[in-house]
C-alpha positions as a Markdown table, in Angstrom:
| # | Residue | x | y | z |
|---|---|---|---|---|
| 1 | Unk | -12.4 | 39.4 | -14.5 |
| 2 | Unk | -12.1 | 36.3 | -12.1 |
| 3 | Unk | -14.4 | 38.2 | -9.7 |
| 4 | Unk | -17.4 | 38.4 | -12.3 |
| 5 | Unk | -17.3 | 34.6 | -12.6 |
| 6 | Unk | -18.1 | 33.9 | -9.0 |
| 7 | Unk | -21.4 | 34.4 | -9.4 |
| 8 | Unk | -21.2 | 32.2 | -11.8 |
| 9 | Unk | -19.7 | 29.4 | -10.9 |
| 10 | Unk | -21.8 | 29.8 | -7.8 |
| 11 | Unk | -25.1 | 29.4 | -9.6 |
| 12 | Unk | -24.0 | 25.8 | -11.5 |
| 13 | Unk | -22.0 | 24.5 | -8.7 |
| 14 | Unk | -26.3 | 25.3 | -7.4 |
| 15 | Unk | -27.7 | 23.6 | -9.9 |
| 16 | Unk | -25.4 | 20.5 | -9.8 |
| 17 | Unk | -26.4 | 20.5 | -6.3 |
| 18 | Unk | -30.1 | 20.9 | -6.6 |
| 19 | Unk | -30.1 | 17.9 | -9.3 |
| 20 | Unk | -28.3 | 15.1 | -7.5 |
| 21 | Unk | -29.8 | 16.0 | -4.3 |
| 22 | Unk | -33.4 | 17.5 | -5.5 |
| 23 | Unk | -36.4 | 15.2 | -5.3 |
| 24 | Unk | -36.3 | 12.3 | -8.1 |
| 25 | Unk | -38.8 | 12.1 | -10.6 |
| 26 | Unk | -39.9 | 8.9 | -13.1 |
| 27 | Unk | -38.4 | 9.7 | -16.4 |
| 28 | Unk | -39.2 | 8.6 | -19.6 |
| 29 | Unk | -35.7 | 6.5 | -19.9 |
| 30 | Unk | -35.9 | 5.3 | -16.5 |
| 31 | Unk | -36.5 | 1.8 | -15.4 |
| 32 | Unk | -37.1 | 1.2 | -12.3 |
| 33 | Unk | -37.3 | -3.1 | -11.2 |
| 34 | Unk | -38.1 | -4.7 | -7.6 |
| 35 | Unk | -40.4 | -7.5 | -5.8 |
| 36 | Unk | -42.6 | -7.6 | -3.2 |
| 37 | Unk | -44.0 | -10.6 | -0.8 |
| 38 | Unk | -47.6 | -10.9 | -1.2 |
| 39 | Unk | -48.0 | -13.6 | 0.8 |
| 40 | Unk | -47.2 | -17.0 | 2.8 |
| 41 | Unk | -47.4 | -20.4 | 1.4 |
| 42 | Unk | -48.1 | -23.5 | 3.4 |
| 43 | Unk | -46.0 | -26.1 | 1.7 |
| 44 | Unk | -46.5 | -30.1 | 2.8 |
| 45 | Unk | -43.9 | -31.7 | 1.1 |
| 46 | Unk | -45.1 | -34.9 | 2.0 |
| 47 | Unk | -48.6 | -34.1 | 0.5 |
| 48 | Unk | -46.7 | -35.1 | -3.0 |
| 49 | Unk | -45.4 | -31.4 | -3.4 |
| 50 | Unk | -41.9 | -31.5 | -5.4 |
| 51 | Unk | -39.7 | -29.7 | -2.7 |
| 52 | Unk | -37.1 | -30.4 | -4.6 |
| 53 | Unk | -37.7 | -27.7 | -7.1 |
| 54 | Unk | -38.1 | -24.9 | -4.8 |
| 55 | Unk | -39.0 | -22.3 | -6.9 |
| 56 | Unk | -42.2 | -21.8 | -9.3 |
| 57 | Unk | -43.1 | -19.2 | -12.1 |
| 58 | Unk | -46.4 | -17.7 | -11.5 |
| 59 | Unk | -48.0 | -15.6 | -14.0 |
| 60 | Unk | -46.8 | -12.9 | -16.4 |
| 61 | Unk | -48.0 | -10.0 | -17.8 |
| 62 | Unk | -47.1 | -6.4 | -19.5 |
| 63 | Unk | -49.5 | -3.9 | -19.1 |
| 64 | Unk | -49.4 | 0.1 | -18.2 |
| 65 | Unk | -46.9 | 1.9 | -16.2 |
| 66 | Unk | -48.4 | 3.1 | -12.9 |
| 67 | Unk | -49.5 | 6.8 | -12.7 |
| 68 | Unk | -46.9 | 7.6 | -10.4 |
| 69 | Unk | -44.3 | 6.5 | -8.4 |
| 70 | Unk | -44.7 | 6.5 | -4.6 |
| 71 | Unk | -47.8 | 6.9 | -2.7 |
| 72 | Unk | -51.8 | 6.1 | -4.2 |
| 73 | Unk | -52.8 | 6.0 | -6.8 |
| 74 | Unk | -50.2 | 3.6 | -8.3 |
| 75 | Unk | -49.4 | -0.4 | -8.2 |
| 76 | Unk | -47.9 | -2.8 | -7.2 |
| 77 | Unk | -50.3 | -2.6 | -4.4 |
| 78 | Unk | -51.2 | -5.3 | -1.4 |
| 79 | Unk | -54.7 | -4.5 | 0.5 |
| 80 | Unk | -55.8 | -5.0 | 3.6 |
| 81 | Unk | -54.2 | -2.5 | 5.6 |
| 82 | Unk | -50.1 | -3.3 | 5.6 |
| 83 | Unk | -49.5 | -1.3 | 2.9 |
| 84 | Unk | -50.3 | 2.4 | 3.2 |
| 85 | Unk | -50.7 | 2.4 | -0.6 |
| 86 | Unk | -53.4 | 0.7 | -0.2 |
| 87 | Unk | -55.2 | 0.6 | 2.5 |
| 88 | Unk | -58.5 | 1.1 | 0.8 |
| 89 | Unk | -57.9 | -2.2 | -0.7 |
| 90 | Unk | -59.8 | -5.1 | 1.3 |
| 91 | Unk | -57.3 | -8.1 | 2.3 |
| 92 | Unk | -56.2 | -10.0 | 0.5 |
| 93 | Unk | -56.3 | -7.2 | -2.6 |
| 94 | Unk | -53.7 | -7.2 | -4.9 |
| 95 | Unk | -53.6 | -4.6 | -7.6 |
| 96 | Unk | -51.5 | -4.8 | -11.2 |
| 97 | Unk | -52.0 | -3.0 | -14.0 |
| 98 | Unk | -54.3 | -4.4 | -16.7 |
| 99 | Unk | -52.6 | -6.7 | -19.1 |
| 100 | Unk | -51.8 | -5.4 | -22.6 |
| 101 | Unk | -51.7 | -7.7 | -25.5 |
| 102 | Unk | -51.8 | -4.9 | -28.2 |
| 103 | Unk | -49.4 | -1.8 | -27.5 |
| 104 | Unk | -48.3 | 1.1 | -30.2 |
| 105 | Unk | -45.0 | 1.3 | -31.7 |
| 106 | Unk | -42.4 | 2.4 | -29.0 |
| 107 | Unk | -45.0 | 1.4 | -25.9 |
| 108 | Unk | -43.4 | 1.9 | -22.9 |
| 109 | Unk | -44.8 | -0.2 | -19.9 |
| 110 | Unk | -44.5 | -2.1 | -16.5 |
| 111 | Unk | -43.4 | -6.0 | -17.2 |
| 112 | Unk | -45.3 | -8.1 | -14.0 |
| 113 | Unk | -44.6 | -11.8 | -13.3 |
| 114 | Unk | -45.5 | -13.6 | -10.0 |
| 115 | Unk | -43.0 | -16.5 | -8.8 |
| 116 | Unk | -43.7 | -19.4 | -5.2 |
| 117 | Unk | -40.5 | -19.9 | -3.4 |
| 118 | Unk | -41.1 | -23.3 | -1.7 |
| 119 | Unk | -37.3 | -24.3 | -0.6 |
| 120 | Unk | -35.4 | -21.6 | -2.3 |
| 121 | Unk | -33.8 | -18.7 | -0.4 |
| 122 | Unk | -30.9 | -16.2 | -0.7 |
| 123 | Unk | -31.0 | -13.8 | -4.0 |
| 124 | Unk | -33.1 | -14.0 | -6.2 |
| 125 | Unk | -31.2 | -12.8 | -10.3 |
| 126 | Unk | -34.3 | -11.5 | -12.2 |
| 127 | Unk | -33.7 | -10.6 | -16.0 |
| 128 | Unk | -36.3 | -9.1 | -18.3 |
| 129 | Unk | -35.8 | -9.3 | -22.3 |
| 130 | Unk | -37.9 | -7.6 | -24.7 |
| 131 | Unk | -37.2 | -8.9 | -28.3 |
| 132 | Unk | -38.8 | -8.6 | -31.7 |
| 133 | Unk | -37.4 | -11.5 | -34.1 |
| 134 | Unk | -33.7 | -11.7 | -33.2 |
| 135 | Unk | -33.5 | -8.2 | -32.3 |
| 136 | Unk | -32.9 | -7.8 | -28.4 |
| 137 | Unk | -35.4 | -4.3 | -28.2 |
| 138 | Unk | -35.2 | -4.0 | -24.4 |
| 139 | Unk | -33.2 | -5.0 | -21.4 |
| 140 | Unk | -33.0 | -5.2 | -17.4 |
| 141 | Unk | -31.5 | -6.6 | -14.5 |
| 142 | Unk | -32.3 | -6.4 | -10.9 |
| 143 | Unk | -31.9 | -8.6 | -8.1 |
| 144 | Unk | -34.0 | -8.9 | -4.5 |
| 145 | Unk | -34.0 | -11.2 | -1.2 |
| 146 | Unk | -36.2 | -14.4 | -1.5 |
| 147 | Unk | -37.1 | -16.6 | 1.5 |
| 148 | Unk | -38.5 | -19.9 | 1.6 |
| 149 | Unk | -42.6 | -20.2 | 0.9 |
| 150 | Unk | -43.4 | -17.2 | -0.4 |
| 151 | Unk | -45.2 | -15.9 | -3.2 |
| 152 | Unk | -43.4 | -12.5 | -4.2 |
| 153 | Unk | -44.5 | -10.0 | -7.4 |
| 154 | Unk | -41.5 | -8.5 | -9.4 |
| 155 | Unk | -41.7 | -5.9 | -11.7 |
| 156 | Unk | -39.7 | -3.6 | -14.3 |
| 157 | Unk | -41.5 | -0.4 | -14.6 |
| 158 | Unk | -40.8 | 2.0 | -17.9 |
| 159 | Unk | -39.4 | -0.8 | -19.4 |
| 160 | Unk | -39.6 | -0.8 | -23.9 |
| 161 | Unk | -42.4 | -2.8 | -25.0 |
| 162 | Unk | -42.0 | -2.4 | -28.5 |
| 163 | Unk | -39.9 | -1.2 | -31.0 |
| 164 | Unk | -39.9 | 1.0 | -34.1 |
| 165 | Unk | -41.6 | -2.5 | -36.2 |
| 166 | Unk | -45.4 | -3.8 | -36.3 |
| 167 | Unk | -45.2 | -7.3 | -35.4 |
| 168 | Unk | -45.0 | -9.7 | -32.6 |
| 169 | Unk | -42.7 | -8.7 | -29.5 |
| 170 | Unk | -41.6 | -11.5 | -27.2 |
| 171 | Unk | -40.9 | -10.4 | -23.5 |
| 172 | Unk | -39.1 | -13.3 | -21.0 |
| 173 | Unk | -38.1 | -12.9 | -17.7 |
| 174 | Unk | -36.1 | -15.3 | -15.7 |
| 175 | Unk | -35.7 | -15.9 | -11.8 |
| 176 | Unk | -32.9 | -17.6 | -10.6 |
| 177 | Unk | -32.7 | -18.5 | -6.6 |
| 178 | Unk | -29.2 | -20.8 | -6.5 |
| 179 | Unk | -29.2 | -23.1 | -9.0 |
| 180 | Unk | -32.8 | -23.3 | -9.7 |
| 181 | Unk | -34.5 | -20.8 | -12.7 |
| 182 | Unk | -38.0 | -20.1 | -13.5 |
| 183 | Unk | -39.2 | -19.0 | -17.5 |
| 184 | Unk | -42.0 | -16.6 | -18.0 |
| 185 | Unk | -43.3 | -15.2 | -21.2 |
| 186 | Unk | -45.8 | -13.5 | -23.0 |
| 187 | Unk | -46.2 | -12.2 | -26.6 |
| 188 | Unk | -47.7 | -8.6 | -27.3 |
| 189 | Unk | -48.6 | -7.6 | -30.8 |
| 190 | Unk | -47.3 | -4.2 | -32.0 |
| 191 | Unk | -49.8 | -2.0 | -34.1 |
């Protein structure tokens, strides 16, 4: 009897293989988060610049996931040659998805905010929350390396937009680099 189960156990100890090891795709339930430098900022503190800060929220958006993960078509995406993604894209091209303001009960979507380090450097705590009223619908945490004047994009990718009510949804992320934190929000109506 042991002997006919071989086989068996043969074929699933396959299959557990073949999942944690097989190629990874996007699912439905997965979020994926991370930031990308876009560019260099020239900061003259003595031009009246507040150095002192160190760190600035950008803009913010939700919009569409991007088609796929990994190589074109998908966003973020930086032009002008640097990033094999996009390489069609002239310099100083940046492509995000289009912002939503309207999205259908239990949207799913990529969250985009931009943020300027000036002084700030180290790790930079991102947090994205997705609430309707008091209800918390959505959240995610991620964290990325930061260095002084930059202007970085983060993201949260098949993140919960909306939930099962028609109403206004409130999504907020916050940046901290040390002690200083950035606020970004933006309000999407659910139909």
């Amino acid at each position: 009897m042991a002997r006919n189960l071989v086989p068996l156990y043969c074929a699933v100890a396959a299959m557990v293989g073949f999942g944690i090891c097989g190629r990874q795709e996007l699912k439905a339930q997965d979020a994926v988060g991370g930031a990308v430098r876009v560019g260099q900022v020239d900061v003259l503190p003595n031009d009246g610049f507040d150095a002192g800060t160190g760190l600035y929220q950008g803009i913010m958006l939700a919009g569409a996931n991007p088609p796929k993960v990994g190589p074109p078509p998908t966003w973020p995406c930086l032009g002008g040659g640097g990033d094999s993604r996009c390489s069609n894209i002239q310099a100083p091209g940046f492509v995000i998805p289009v912002p939503a303001q309207v999205v259908p009960v239990n949207a799913l979507g990529e969250v985009v905010w931009t943020l300027t380090t000036t002084t700030a450097t180290g790790t930079a705590a991102a947090k994205l929350v997705v609430t309707q009223g008091a209800t918390t619908i959505y959240s995610y945490n991620f964290t990325f390396p930061v260095t002084a004047n930059g202007t970085w994009y983060a993201y949260v990718y098949n993140a919960t937009l909306s939930g099962a009510k028609k109403g206004s949804v409130t999504a907020t992320v916050t940046t901290t680099v040390g002690t200083a934190t950035i606020t970004g929000k933006t309000v999407l109506q659910v139909q």
